[in-house]
PAKESE-454951 format. One line per 4 residues: number of its first residue (from 0); their letters; for each residue x, y, z of N, C-alpha, C, O. Coordinates in steps of 0.2 Angstrom, whole numbers, plus 5000, padded with zeros to 4 digits. Example, Ala and Ser with C-alpha at 12.3 -4.5 7.8 and 13.67 -1.06 7.14 Angstrom:
BEGIN
0	as	5066 4972 5039 5062 4978 5039 5066 4984 5039 5071 4983 5042; 5064 4989 5035 5068 4995 5036 5064 5000 5039 5067 5006 5040 .
END
This chain:
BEGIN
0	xxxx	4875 5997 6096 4875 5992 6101 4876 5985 6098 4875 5985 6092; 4879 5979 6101 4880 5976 6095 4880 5968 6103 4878 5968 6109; 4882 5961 6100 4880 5957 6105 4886 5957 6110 4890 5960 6108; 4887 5953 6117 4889 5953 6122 4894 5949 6120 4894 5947 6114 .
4	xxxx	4899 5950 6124 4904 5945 6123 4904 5937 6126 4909 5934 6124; 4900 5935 6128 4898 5929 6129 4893 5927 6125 4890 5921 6126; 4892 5931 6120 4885 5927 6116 4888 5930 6109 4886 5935 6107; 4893 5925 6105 4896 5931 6098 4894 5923 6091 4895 5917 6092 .
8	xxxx	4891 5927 6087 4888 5923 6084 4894 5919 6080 4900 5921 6078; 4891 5910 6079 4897 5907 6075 4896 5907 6070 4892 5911 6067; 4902 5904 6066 4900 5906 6059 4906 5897 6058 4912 5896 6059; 4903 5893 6057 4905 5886 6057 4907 5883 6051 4902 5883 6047 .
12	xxxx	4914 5880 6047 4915 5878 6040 4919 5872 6043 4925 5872 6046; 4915 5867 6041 4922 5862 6041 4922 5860 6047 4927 5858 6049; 4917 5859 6052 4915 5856 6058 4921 5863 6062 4923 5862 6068; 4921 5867 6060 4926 5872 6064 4924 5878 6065 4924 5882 6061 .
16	xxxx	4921 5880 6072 4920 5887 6072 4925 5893 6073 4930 5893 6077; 4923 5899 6067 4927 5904 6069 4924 5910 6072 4918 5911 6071; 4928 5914 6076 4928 5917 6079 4931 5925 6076 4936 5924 6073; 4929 5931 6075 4932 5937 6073 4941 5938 6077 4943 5936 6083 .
20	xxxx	4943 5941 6073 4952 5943 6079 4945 5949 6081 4939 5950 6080; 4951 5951 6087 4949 5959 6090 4953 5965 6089 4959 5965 6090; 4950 5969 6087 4952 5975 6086 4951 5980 6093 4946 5979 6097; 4957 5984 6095 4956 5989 6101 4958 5995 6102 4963 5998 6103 .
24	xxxx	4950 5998 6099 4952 6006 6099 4952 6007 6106 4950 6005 6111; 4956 6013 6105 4957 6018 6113 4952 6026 6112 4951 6030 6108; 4949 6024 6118 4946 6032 6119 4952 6038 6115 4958 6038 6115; 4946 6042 6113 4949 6046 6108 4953 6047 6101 4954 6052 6098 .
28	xxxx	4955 6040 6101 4954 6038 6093 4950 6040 6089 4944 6040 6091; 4951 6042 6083 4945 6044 6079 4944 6040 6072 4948 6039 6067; 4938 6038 6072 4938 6035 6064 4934 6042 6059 4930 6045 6061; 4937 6043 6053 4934 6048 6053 4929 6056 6057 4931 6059 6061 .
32	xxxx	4925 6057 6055 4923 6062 6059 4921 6060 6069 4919 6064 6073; 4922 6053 6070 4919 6048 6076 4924 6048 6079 4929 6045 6077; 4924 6052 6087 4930 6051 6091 4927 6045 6096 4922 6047 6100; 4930 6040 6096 4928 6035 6103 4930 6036 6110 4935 6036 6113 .
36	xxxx	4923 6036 6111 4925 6036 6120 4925 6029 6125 4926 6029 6131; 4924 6022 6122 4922 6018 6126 4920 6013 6124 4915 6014 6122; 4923 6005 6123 4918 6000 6123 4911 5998 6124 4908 5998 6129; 4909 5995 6119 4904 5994 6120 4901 5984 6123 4897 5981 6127 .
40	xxxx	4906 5982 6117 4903 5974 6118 4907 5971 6111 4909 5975 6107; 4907 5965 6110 4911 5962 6102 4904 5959 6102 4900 5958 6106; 4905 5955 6094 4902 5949 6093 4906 5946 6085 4911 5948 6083; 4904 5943 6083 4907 5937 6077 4909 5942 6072 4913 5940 6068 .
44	xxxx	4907 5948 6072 4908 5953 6064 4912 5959 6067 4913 5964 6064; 4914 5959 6073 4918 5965 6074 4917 5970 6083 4915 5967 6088; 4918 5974 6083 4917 5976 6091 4914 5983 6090 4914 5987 6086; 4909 5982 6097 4904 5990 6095 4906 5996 6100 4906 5995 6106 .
48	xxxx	4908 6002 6098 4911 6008 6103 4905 6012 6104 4901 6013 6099; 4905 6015 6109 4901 6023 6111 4908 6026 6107 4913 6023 6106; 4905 6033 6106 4910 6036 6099 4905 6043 6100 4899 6043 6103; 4908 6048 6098 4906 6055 6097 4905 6057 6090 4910 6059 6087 .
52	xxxx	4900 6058 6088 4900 6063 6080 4903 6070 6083 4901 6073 6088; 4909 6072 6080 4910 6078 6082 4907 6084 6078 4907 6089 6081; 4906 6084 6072 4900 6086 6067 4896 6090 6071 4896 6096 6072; 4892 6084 6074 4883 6087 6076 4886 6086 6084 4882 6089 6088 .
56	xxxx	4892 6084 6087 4890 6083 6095 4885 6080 6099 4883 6082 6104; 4884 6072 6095 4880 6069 6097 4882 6061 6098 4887 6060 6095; 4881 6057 6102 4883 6049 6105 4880 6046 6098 4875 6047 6095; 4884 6040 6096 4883 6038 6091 4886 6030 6094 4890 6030 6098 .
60	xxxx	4884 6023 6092 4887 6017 6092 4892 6017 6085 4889 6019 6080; 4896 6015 6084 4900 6011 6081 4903 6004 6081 4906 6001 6086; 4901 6002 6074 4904 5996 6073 4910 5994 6070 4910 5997 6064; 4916 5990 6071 4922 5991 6068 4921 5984 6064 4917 5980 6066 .
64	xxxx	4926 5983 6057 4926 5977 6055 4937 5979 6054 4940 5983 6051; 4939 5975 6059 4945 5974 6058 4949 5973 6050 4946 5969 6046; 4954 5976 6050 4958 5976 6042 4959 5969 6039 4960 5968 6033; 4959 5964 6045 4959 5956 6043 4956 5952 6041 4958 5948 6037 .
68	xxxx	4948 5955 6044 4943 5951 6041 4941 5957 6034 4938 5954 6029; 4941 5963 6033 4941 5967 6028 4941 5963 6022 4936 5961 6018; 4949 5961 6023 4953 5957 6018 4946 5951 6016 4946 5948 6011; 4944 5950 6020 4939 5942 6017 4934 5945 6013 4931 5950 6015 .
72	xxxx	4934 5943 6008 4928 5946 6002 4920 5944 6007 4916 5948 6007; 4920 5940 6008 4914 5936 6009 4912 5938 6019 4907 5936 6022; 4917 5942 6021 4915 5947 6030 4914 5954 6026 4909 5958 6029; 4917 5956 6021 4918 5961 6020 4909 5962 6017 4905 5967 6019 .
76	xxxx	4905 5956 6011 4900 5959 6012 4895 5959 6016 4890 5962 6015; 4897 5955 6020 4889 5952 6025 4891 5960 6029 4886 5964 6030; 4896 5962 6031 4897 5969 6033 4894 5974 6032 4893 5978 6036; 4894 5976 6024 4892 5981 6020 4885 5981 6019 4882 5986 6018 .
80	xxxx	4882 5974 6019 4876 5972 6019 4871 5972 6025 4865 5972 6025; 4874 5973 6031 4872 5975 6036 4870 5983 6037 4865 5985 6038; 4875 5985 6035 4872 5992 6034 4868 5996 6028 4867 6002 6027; 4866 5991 6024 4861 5993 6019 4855 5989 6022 4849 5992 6022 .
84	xxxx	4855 5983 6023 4849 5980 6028 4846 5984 6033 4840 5985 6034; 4850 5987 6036 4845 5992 6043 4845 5999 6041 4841 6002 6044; 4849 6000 6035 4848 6007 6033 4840 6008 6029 4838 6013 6029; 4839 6003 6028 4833 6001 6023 4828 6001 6028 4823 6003 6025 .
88	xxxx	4825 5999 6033 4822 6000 6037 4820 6003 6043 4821 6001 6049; 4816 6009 6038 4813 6015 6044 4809 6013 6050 4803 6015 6049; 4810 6011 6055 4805 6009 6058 4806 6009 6067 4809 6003 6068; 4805 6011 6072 4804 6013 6079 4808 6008 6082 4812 6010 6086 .
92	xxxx	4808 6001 6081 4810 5996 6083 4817 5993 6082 4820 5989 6085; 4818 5997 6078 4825 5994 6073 4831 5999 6072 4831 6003 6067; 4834 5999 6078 4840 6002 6076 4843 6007 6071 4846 6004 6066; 4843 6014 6070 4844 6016 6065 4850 6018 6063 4853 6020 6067 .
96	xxxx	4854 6017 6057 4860 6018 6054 4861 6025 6052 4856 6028 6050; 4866 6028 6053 4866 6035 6051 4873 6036 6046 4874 6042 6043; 4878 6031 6045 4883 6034 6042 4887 6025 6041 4887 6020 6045; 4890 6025 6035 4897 6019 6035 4903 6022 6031 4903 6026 6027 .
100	xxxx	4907 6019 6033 4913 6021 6030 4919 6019 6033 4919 6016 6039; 4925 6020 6031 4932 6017 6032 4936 6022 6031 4936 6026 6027; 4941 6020 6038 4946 6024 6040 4954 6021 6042 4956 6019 6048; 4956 6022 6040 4964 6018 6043 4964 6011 6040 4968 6008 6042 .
104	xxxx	4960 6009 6036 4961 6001 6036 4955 5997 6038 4954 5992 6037; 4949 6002 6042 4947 5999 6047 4938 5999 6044 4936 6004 6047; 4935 5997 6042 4928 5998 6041 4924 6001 6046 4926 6000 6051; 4917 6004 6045 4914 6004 6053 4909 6006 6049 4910 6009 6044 .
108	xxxx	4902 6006 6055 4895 6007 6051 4895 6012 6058 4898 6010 6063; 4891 6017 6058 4888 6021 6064 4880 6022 6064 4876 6025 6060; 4879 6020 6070 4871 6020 6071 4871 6025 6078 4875 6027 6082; 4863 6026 6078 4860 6028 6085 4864 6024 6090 4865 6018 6090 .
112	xxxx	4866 6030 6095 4867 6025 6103 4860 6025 6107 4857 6030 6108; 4859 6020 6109 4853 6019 6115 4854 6019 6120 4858 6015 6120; 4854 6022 6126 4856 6023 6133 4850 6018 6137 4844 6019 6138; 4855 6011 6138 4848 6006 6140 4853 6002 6142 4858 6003 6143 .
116	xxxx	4848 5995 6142 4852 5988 6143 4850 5984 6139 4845 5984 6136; 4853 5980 6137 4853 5972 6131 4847 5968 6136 4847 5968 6142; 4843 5965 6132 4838 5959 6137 4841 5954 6138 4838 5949 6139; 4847 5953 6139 4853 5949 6141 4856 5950 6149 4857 5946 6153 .
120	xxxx	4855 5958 6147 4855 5961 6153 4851 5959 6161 4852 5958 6167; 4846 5962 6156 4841 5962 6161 4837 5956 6163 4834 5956 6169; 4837 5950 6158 4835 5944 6161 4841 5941 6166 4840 5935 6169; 4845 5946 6167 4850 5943 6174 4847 5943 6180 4850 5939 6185 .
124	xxxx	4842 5946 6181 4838 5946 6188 4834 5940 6188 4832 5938 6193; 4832 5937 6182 4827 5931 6183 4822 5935 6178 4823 5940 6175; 4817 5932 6177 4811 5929 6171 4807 5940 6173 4807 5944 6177; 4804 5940 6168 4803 5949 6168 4794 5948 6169 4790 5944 6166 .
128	xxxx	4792 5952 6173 4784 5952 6175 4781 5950 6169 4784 5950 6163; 4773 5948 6170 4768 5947 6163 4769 5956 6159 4771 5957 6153; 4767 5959 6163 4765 5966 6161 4771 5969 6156 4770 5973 6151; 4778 5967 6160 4785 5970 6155 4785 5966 6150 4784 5969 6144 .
132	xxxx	4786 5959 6150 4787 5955 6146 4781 5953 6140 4783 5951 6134; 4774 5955 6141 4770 5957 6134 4773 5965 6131 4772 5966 6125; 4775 5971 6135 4776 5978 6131 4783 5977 6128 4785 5982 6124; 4787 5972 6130 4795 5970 6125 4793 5967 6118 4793 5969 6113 .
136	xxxx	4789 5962 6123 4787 5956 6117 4783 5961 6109 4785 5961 6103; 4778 5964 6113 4774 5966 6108 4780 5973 6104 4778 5975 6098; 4784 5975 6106 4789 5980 6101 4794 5975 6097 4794 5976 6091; 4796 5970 6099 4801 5965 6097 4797 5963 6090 4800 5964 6085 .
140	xxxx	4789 5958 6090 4786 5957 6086 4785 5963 6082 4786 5961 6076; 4784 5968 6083 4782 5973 6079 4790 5975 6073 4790 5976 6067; 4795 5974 6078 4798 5974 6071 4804 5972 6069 4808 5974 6066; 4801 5964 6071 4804 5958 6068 4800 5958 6060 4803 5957 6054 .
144	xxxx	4791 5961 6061 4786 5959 6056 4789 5965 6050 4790 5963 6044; 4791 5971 6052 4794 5976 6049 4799 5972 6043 4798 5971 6037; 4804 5971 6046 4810 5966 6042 4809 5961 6037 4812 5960 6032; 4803 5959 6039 4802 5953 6036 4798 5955 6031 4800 5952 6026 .
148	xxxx	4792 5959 6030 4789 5962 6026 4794 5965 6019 4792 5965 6014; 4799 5966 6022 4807 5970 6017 4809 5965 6014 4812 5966 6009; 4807 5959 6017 4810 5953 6013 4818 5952 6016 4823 5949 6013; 4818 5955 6024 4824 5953 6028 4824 5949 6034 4822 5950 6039 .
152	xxxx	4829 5942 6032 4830 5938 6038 4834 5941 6043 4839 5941 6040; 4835 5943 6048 4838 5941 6056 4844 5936 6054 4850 5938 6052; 4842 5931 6056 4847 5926 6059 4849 5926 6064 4852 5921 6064; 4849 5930 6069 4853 5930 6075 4847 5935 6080 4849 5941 6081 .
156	xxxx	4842 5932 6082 4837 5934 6084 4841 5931 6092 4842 5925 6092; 4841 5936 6099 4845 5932 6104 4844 5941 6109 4845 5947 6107; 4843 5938 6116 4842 5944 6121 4849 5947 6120 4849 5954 6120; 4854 5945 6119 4861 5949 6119 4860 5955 6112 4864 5960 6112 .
160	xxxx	4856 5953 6106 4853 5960 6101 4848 5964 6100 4846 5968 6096; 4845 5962 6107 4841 5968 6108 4840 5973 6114 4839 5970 6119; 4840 5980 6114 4841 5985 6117 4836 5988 6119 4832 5990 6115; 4835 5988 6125 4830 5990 6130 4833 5997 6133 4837 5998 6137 .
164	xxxx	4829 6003 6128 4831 6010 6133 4826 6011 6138 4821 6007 6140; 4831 6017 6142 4829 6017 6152 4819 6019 6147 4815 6014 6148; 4818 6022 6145 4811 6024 6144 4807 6019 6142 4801 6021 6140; 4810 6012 6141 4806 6004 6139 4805 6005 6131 4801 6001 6129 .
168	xxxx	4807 6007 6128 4809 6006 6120 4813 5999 6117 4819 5999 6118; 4811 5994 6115 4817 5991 6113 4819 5992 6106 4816 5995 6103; 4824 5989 6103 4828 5993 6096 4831 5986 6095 4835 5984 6099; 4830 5982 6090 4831 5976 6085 4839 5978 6084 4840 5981 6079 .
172	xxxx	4845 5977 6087 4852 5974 6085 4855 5971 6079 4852 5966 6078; 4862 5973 6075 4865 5966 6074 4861 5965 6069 4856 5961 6069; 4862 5968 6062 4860 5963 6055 4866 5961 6052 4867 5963 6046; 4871 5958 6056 4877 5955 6053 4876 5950 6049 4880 5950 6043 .
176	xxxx	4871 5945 6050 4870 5937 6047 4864 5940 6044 4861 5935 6042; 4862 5943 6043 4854 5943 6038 4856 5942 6034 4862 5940 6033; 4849 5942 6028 4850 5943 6021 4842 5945 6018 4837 5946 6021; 4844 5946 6013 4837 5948 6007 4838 5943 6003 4843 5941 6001 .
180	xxxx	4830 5943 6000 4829 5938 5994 4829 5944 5988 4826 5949 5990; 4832 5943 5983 4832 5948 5978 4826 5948 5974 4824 5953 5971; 4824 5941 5973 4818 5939 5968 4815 5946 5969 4814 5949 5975; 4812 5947 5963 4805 5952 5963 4800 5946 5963 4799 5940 5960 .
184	xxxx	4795 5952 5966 4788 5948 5965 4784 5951 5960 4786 5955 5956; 4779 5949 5960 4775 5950 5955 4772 5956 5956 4766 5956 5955; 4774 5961 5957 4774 5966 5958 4781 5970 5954 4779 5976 5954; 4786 5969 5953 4794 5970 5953 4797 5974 5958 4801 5978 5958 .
188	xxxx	4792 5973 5965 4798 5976 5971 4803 5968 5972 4803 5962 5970; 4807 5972 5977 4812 5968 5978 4807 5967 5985 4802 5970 5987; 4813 5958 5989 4814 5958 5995 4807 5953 5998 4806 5951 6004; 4804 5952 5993 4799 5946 5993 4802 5938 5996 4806 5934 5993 .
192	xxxx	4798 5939 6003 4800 5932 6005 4802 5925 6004 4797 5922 6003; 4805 5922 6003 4806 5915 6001 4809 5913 6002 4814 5916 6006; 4811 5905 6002 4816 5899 6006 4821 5900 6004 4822 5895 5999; 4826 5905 6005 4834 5903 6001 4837 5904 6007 4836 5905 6013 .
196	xxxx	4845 5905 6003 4849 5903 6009 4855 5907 6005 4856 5907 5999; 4859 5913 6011 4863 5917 6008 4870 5913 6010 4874 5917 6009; 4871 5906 6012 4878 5906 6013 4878 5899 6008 4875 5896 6004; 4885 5899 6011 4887 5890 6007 4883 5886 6010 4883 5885 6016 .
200	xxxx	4879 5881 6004 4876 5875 6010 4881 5871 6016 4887 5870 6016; 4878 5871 6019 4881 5866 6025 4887 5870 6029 4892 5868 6032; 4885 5876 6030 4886 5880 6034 4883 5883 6038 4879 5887 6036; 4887 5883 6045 4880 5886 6050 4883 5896 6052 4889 5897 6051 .
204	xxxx	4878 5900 6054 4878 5904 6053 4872 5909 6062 4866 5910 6062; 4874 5909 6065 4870 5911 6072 4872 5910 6077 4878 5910 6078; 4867 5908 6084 4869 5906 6089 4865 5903 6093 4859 5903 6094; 4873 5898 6095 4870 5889 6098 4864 5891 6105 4865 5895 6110 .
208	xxxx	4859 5888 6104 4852 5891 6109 4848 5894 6108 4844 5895 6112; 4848 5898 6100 4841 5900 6099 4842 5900 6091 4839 5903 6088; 4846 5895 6089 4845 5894 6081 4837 5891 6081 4833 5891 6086; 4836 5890 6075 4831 5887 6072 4833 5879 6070 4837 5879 6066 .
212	xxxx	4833 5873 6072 4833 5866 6069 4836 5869 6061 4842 5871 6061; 4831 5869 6056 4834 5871 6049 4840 5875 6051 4845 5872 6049; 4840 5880 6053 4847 5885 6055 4853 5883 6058 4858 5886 6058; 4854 5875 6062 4859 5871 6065 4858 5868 6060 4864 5865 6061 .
216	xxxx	4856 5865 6055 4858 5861 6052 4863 5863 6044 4866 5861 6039; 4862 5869 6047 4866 5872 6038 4860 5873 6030 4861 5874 6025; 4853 5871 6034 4848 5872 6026 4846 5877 6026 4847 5882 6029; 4841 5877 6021 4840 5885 6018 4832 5887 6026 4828 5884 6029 .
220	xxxx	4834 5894 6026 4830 5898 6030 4825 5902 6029 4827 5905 6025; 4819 5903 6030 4818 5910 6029 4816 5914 6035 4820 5914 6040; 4809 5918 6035 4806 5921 6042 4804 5918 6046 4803 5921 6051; 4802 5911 6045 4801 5906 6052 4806 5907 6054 4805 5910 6059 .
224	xxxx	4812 5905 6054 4819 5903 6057 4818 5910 6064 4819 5909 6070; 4817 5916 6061 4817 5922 6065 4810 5920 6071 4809 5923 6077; 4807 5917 6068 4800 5916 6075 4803 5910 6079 4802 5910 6085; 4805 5906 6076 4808 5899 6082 4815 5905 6086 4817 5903 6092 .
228	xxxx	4816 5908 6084 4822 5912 6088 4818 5916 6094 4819 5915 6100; 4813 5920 6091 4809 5922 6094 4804 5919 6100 4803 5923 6105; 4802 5913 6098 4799 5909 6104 4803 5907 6109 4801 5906 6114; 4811 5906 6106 4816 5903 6112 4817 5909 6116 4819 5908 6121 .
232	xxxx	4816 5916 6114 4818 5922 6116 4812 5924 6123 4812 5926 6129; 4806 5922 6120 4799 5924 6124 4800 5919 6130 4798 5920 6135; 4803 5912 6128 4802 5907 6133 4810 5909 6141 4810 5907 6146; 4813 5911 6138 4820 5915 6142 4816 5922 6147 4816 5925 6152 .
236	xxxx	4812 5924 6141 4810 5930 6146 4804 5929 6150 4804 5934 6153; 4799 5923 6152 4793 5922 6154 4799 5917 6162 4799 5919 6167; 4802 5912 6159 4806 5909 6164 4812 5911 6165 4815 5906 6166; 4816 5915 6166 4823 5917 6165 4829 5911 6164 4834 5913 6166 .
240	xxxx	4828 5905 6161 4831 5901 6159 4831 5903 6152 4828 5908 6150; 4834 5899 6148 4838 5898 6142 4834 5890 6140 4835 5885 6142; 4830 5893 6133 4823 5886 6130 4830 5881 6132 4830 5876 6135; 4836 5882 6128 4840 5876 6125 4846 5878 6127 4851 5874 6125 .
END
């Protein structure tokens, strides 16, 4: 599943935001082993399809990175790095990755499909009971804390990347803009938290309404930046407006 089309993350150089081209697969296109049946939704790194593994005969999400943005060294890793970011983290809440690879030209990461709705969705009715709105909250915190533990920032913490299955599961979206600290710690694991910053200073990198201040301004981030996301997200879901 990936973000809405109305909510696609910017990616700002030069007081200029860019935007992804679009790629348009057709039902039954196949990328490799994945025959697509259907759109799913776009956002800043590529567009996400329902797809069939024909292998196993199971509903799979895929994500596309168009052969244009391929070409950019610098989409192509945050791409590759999205699929090693969520592949790395075993955990209920977080999206599971099952497969990446390139086909025609075209990159694509293949994850679990959710059979649900985005909390984008469903804050279309207005602000969500106390009682829902703490059993979301409390899945969303559990594994945002998951991530952060691995030494992985979000960045793009927003109701349009997170997925709400019909049986009330929600599942963490969308590691397009993350990053990891590589520093070991004193320990020599990887992924220990700290104040860096994976892009070029003074560029912005998320979306306008639930950045973090440090995050609109282009400075260095870490797992706070993902809790002011977060607070903007609880505050959307307690009142069904938008913090900002």
């Amino acid at each position: 599943m990936g973000p809405s089309r109305h909510e696609r993350p910017m990616t700002r150089r030069a007081g200029c935001a860019i935007e992804s081209p679009q790629v348009s697969l057709s039902p039954g296109q196949r990328l490799g082993p994945y025959e697509i049946l259907s759109p799913i939704g776009a956002g800043g790194m590529g567009e996400v399809y329902k797809a069939l593994d024909v292998r196993l005969s199971r509903p799979v999400a895929i994500k596309v990175l168009p052969s244009e943005l391929a070409a950019d060294p610098e989409r192509l890793r945050r791409f590759e790095f999205e699929a090693r970011a969520a592949s790395a983290l075993n955990h209920p809440h977080i999206l599971t990755v099952y497969d990446v690879g390139e086909s025609e030209g075209i990159s694509f990461i293949a994850t679990e499909f959710v059979d649900g709705k985005t909390l984008l969705e469903l804050l279309a009715a207005g602000p969500l009971p106390l009682k829902k709105l703490l059993e979301l909250a409390t899945q969303i915190a559990e594994g945002m804390s998951a991530a952060h533990e691995a030494g992985i920032v979000h960045r793009d913490l927003k109701p349009a990347n997170l997925i709400v299955s019909k049986d009330g599961y929600v599942k963490l979206l969308d590691f397009g803009l993350a990053y990891r600290d590589p520093t070991p710690n004193s320990e020599g694991q990887t992924g220990t938290m700290r104040t860096v910053s994976a892009t070029t200073p003074g560029s912005v990198l998320g979306t306008v309404g639930y950045m973090s201040p440090e995050q609109a301004r282009g400075e260095q981030t870490d797992y706070r930046s993902d809790q002011f996301s977060f607070g903007s997200v609880l505050y959307e879901m307690a009142t069904g407006v938008r913090a900002f």
